[in-house]
Every structure is written in structure tokens, then in C-alpha cells.
PDB file with SEQRES, HELIX, SHEET and CRYST1 records, atoms N, CA, C and O in Angstrom:
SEQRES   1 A   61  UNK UNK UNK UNK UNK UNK UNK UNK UNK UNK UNK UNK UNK          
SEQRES   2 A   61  UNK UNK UNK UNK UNK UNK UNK UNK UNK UNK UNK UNK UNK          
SEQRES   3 A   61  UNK UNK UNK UNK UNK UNK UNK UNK UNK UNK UNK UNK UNK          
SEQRES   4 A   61  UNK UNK UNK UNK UNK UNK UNK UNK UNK UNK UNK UNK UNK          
SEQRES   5 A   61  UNK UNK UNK UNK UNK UNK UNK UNK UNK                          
HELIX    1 AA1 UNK A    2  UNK A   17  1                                  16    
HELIX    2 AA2 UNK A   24  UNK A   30  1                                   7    
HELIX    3 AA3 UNK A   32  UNK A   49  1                                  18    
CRYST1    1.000    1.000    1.000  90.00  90.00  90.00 P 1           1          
ATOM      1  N   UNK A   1       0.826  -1.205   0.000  1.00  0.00           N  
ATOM      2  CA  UNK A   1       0.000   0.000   0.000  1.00  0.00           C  
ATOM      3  C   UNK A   1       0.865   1.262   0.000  1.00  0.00           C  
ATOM      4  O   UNK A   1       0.484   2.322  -0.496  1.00  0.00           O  
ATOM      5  N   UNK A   2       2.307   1.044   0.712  1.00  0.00           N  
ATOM      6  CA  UNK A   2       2.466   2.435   0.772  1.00  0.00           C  
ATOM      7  C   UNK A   2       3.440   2.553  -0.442  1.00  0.00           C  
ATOM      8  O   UNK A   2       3.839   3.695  -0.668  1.00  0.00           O  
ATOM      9  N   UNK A   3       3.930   1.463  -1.336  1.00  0.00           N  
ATOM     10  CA  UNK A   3       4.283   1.503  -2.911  1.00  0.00           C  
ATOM     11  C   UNK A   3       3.434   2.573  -3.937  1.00  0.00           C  
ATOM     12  O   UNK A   3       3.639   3.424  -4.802  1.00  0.00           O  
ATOM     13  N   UNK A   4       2.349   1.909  -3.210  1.00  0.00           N  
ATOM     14  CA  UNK A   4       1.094   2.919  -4.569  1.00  0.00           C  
ATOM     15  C   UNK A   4       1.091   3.926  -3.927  1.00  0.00           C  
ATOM     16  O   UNK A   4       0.631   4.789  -4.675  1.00  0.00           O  
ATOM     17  N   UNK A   5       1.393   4.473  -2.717  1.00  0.00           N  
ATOM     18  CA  UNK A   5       0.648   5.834  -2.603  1.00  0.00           C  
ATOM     19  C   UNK A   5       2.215   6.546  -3.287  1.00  0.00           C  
ATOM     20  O   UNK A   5       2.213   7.576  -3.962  1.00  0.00           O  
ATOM     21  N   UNK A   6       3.339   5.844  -2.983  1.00  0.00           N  
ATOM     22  CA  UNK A   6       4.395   7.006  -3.152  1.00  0.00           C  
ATOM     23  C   UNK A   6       4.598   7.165  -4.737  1.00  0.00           C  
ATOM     24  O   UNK A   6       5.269   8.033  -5.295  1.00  0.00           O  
ATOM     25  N   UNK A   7       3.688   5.879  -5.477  1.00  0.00           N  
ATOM     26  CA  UNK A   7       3.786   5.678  -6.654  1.00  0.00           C  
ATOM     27  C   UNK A   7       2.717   6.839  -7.302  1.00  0.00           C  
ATOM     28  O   UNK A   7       3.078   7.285  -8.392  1.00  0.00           O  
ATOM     29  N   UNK A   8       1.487   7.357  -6.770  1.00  0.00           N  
ATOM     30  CA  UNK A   8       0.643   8.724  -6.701  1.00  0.00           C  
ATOM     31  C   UNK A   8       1.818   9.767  -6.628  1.00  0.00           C  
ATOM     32  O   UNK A   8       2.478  10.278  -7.532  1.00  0.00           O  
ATOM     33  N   UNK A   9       1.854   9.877  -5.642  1.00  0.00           N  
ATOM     34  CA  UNK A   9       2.894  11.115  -5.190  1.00  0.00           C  
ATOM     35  C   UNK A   9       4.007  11.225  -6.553  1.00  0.00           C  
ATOM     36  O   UNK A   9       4.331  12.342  -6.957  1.00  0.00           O  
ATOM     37  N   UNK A  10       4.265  10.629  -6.865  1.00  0.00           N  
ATOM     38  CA  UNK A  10       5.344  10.937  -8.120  1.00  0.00           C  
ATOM     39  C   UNK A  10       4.740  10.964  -9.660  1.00  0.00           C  
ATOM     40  O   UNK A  10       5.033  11.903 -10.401  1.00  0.00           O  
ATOM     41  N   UNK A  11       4.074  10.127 -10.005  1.00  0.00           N  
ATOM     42  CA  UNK A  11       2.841  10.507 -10.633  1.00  0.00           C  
ATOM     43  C   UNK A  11       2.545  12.209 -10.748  1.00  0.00           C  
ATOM     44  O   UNK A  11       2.811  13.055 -11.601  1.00  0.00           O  
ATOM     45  N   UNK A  12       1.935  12.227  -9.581  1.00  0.00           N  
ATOM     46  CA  UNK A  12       1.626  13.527  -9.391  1.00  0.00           C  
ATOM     47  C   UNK A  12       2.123  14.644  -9.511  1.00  0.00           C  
ATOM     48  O   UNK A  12       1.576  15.678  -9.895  1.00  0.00           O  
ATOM     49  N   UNK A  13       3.302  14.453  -9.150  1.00  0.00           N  
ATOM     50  CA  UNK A  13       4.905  15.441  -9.126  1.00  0.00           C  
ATOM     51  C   UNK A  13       5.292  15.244 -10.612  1.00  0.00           C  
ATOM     52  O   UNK A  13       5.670  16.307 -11.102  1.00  0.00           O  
ATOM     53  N   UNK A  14       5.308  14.300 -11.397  1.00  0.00           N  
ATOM     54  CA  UNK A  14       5.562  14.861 -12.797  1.00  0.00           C  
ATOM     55  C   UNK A  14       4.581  15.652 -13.443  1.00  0.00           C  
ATOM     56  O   UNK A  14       4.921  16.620 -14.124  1.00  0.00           O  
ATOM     57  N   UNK A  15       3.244  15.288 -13.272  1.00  0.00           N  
ATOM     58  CA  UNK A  15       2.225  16.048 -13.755  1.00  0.00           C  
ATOM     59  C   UNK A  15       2.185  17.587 -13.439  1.00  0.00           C  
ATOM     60  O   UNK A  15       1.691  18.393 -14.227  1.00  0.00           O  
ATOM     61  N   UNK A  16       2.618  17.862 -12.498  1.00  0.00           N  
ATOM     62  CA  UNK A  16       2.511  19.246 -11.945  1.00  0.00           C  
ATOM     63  C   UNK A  16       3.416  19.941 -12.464  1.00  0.00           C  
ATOM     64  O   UNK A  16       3.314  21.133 -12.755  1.00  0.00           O  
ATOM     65  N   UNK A  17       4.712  18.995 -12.673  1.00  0.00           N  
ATOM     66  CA  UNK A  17       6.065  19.786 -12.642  1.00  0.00           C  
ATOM     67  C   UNK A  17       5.831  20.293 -14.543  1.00  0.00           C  
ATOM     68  O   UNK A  17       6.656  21.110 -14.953  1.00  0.00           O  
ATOM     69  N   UNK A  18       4.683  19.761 -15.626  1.00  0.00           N  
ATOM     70  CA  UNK A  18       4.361  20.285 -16.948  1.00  0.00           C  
ATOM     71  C   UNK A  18       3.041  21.120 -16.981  1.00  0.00           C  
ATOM     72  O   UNK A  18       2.484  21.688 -17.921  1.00  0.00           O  
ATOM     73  N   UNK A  19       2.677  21.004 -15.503  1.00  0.00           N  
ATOM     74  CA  UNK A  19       0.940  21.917 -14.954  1.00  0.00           C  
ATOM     75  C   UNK A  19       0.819  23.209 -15.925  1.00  0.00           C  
ATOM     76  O   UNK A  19      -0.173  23.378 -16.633  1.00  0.00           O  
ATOM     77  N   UNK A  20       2.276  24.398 -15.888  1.00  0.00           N  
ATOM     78  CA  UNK A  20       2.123  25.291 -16.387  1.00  0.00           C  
ATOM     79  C   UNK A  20       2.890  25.362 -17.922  1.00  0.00           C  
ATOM     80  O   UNK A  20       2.921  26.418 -18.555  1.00  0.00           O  
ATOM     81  N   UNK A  21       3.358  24.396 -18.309  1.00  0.00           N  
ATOM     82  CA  UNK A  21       3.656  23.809 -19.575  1.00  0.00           C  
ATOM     83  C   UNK A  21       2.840  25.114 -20.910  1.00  0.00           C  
ATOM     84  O   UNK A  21       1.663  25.477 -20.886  1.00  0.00           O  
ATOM     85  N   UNK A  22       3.972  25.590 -21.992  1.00  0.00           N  
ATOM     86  CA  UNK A  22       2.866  25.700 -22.894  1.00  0.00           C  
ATOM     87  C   UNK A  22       2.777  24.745 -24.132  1.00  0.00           C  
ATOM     88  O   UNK A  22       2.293  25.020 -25.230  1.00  0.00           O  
ATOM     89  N   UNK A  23       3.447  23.353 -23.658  1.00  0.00           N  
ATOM     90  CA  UNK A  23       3.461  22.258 -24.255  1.00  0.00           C  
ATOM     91  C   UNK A  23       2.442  21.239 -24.292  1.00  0.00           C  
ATOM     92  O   UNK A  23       2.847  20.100 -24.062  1.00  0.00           O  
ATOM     93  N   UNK A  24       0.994  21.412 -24.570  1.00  0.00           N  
ATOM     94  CA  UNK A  24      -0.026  20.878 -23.987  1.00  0.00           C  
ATOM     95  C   UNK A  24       0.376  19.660 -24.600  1.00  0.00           C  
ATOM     96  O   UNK A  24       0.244  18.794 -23.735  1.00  0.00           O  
ATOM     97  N   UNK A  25       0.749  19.211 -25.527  1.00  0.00           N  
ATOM     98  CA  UNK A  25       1.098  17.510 -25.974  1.00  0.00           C  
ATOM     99  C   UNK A  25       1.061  16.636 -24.982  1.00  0.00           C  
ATOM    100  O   UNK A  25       0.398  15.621 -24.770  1.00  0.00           O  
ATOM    101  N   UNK A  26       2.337  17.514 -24.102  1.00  0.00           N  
ATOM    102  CA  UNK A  26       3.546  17.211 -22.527  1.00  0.00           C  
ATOM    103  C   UNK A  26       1.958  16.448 -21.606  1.00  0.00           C  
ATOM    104  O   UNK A  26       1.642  15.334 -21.187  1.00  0.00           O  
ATOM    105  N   UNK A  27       1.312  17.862 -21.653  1.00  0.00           N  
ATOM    106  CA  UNK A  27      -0.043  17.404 -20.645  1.00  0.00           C  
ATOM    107  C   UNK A  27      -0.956  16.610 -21.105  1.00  0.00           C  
ATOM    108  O   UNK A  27      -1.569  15.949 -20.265  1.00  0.00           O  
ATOM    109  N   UNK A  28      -1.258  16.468 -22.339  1.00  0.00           N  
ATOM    110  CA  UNK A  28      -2.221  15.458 -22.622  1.00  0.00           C  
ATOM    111  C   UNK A  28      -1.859  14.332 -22.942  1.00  0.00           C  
ATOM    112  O   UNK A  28      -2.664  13.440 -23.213  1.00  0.00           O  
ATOM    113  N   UNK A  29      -0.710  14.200 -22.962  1.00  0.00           N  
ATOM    114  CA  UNK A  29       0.046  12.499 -22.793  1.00  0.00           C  
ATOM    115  C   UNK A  29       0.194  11.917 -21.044  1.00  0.00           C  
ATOM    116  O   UNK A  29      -0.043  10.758 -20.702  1.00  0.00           O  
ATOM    117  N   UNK A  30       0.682  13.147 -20.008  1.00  0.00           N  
ATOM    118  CA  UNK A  30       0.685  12.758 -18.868  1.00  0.00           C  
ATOM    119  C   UNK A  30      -0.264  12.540 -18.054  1.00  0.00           C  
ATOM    120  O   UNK A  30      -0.150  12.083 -16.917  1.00  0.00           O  
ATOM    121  N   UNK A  31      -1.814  13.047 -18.926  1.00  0.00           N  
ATOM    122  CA  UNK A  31      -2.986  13.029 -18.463  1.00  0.00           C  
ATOM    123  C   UNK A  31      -3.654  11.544 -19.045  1.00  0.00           C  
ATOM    124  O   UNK A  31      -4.634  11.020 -18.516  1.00  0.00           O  
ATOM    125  N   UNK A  32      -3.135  11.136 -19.896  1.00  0.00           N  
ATOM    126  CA  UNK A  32      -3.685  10.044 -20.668  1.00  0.00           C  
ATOM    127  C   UNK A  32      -3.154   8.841 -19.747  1.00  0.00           C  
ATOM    128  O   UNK A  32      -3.959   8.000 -19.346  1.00  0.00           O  
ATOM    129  N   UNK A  33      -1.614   8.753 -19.372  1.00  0.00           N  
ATOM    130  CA  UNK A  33      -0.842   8.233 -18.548  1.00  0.00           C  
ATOM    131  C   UNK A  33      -1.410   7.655 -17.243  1.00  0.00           C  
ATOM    132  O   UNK A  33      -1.422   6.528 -16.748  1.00  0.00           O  
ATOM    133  N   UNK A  34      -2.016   9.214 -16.767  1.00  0.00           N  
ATOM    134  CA  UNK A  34      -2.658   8.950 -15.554  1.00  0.00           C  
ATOM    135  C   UNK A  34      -3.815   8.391 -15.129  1.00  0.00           C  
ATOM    136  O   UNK A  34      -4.146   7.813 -14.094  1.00  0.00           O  
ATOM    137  N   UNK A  35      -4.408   8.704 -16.217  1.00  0.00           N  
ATOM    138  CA  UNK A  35      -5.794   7.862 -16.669  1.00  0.00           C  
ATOM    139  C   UNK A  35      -6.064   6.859 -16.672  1.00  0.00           C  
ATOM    140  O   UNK A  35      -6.949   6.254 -16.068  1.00  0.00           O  
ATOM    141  N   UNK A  36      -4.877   6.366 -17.781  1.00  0.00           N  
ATOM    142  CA  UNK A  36      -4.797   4.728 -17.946  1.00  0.00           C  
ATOM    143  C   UNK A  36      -3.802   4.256 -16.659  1.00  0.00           C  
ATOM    144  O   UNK A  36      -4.227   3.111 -16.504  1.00  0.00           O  
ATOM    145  N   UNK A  37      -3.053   4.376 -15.937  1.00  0.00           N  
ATOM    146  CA  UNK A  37      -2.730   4.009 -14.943  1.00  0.00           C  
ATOM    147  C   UNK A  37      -3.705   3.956 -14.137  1.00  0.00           C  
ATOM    148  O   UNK A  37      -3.912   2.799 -13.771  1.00  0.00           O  
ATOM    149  N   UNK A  38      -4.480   4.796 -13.647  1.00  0.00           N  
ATOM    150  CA  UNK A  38      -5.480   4.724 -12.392  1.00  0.00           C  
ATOM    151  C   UNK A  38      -6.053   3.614 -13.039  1.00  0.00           C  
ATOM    152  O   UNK A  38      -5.536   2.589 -12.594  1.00  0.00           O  
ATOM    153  N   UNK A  39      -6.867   3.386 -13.866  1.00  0.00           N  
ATOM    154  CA  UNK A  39      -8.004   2.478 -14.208  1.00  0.00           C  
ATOM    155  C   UNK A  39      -7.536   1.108 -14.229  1.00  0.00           C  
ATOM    156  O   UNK A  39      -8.191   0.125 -13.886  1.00  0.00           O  
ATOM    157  N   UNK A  40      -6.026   1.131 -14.777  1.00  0.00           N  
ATOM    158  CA  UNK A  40      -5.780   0.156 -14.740  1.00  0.00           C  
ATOM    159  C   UNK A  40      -5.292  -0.759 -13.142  1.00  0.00           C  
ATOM    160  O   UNK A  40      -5.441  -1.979 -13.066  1.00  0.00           O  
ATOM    161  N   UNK A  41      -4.653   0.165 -11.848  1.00  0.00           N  
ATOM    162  CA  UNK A  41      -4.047   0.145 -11.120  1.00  0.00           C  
ATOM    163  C   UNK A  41      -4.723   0.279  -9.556  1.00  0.00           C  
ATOM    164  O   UNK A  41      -4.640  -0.345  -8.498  1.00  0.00           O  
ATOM    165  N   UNK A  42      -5.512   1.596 -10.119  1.00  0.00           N  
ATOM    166  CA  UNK A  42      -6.081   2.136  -8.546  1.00  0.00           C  
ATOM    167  C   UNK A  42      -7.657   1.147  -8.288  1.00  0.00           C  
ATOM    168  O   UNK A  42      -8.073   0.644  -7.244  1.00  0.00           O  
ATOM    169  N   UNK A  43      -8.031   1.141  -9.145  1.00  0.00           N  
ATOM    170  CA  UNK A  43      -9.717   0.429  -9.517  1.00  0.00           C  
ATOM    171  C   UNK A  43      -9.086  -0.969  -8.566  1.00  0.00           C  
ATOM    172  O   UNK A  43      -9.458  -1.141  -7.406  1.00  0.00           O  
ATOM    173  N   UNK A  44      -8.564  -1.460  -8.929  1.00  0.00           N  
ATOM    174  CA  UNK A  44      -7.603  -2.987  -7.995  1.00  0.00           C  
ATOM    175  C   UNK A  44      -7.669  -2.560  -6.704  1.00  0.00           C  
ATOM    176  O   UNK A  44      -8.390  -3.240  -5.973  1.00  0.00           O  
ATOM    177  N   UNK A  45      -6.929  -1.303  -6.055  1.00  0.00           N  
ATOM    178  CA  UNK A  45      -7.081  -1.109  -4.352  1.00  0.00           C  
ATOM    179  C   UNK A  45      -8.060  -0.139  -3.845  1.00  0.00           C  
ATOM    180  O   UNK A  45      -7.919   0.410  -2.752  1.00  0.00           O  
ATOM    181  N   UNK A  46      -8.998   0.062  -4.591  1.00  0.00           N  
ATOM    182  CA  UNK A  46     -10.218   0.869  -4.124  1.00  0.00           C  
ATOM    183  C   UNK A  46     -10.986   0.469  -3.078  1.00  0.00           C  
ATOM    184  O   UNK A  46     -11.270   1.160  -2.100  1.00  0.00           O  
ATOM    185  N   UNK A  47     -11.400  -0.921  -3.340  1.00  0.00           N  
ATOM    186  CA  UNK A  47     -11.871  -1.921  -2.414  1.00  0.00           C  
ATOM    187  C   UNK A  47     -11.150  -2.558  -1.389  1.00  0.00           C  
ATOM    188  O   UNK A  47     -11.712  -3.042  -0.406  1.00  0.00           O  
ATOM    189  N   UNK A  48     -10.029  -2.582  -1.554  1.00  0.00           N  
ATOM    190  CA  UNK A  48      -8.807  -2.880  -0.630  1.00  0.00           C  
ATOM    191  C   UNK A  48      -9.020  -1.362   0.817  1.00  0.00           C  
ATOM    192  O   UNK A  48      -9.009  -1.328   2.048  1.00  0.00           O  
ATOM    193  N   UNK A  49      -9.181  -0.405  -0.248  1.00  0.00           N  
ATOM    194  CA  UNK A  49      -8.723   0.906   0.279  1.00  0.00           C  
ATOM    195  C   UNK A  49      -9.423   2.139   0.782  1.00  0.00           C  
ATOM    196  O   UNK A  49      -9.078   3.180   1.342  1.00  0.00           O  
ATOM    197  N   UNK A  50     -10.888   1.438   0.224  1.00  0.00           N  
ATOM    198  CA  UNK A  50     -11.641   2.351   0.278  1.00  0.00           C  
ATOM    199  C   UNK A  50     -12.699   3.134   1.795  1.00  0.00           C  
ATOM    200  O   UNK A  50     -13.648   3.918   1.792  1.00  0.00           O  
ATOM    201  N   UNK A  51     -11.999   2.495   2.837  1.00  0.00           N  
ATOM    202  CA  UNK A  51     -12.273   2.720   4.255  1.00  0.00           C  
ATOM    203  C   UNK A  51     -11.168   2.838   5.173  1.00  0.00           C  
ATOM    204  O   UNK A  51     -10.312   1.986   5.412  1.00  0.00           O  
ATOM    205  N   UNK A  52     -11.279   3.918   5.627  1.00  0.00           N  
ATOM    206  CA  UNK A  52     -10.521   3.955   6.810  1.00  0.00           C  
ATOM    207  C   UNK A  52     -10.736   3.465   8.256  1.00  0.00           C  
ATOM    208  O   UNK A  52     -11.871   3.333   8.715  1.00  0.00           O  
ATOM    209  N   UNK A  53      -9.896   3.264   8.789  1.00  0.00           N  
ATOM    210  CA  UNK A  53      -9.825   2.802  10.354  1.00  0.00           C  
ATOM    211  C   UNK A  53     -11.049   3.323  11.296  1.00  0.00           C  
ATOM    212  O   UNK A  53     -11.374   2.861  12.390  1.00  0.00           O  
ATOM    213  N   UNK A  54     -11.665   4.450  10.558  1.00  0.00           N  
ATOM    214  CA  UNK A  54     -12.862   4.678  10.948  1.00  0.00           C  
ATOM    215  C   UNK A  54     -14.192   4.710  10.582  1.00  0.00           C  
ATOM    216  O   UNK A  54     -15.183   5.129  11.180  1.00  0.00           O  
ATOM    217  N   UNK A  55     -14.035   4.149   9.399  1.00  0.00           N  
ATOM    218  CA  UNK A  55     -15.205   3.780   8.374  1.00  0.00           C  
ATOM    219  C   UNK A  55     -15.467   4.428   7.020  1.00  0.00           C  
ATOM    220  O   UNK A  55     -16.044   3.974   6.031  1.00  0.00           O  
ATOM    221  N   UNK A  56     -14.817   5.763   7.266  1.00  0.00           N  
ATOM    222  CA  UNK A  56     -15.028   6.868   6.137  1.00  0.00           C  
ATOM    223  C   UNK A  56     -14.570   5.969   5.125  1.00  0.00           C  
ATOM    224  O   UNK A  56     -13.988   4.890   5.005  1.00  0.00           O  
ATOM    225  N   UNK A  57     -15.294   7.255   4.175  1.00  0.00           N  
ATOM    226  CA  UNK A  57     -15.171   6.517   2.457  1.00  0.00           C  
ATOM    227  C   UNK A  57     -13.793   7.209   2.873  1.00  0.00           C  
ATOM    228  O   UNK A  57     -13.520   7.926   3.836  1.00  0.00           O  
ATOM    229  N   UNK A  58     -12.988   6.723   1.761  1.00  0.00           N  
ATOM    230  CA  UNK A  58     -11.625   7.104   1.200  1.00  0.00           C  
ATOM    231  C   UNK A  58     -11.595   6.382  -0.131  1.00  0.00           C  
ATOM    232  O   UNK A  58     -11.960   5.283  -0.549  1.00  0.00           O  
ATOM    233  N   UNK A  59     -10.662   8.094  -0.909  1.00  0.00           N  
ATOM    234  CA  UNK A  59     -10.651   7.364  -2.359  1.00  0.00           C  
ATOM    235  C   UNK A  59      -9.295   6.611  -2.375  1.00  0.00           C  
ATOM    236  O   UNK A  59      -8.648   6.342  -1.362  1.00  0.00           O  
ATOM    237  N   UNK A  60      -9.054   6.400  -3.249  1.00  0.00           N  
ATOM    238  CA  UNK A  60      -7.387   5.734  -3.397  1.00  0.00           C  
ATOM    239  C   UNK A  60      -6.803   6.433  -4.309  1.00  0.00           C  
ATOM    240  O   UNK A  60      -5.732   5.967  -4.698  1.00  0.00           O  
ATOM    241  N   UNK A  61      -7.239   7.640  -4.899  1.00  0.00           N  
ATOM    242  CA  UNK A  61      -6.599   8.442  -5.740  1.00  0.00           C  
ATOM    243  C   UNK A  61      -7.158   9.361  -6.237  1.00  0.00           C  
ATOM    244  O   UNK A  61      -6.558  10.101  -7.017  1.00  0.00           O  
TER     245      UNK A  61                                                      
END                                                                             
């Protein structure tokens, strides 16, 4: 679990680091990336993930 989250976190950190890009290609490939990663990746620990220690919903991404 804590693979995927740091595996988000960097994810995330490339996406941001082209956020103000005026290379939209840059962004709509890293957005496509992220897309197809989540669906393929996060959809798997949603249900794993999707409650916390106190019941709340939680997303996984």
C-alpha cells in the first residue's frame, strides 16, 4: 500500500512539474498516462482501500 501511494505522489509530481507547460502535448500524454494508470491500477485497491480505520469513504486516488 504504501508503494502505490508514493507511486501517486510521483505521478503527481511529474504532472505538476508540466501543470504550467505551454506544451499541452507534454499534458495530454501525462494526463492520458494517468488515466490509464489509475483504471488500470487504482480500480484494484479501491476496495482494498476504500475505508478507513474509521469507516469513512476514502478514495485511493
Amino acid at each position: 500500500m504504501v508503494l502505490v501511494e508514493q507511486r501517486e505522489k510521483m505521478i503527481y509530481r511529474v504532472y505538476k512539474l508540466h501543470d504550467k507547460s505551454v506544451n499541452i502535448d507534454i499534458d495530454e500524454k501525462i494526463m492520458k498516462f494517468i488515466k490509464g494508470w489509475a483504471s488500470k491500477s487504482t480500480l484494484n485497491i479501491v476496495n482494498y482501500k476504500d475505508r478507513d480505520s474509521k469507516g469513512t469513504k476514502n478514495s485511493a486516488f
